[in-house]
C-alpha positions, 0 to 999 in steps of 0.5 A, spaced: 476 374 181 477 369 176 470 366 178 466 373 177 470 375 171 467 368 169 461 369 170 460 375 167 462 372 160 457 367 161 452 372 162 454 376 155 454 370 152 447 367 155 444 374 152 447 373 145 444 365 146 437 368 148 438 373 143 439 368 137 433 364 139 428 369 138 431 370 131 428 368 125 434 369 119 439 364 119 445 368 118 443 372 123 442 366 128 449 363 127 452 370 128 449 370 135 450 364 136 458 364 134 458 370 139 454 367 145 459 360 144 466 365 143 463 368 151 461 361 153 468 359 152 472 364 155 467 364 161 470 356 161 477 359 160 477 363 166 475 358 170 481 352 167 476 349 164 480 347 159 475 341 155 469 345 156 472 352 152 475 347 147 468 345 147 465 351 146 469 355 141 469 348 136 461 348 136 463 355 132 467 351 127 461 346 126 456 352 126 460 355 120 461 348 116 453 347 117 452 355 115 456 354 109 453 347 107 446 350 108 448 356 104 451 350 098 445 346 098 440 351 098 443 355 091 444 348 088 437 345 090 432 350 090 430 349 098 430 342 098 
């Protein structure tokens, strides 16, 4: 049961991925792709794979740092 519950997440989360590469606003892109990495990882998490979850809800970390150094850099640089 574990295992089809799994999948069922990886597939939101595959959609939420697909649905960010076809988006051209950058924070709307980091909103879908936070999402699809939040699904991805309780996918791994049902199946106990414990590292890739972690994995997974980390990249959502390292995509708000980025988000928000991209953000900083824009208004402080114009662009550059």
């Amino acid at each position: 049961m574990h295992i089809v519950l799994a999948q069922v997440f990886r597939i939101i989360g595959s959609i939420f991925s697909i649905w960010s590469d076809k988006s051209n606003d950058l924070k709307k892109i980091f909103w879908l792709n936070g999402i699809a990495n939040l699904f991805c990882g309780i996918s791994y998490f049902c199946v106990d794979a414990i590292t890739g979850g972690l994995s997974s809800i980390l990249a959502i970390f390292r995509n708000v740092i980025f988000y928000k150094w991209k953000e900083k850099r824009r208004f402080h640089f114009h662009g550059l």
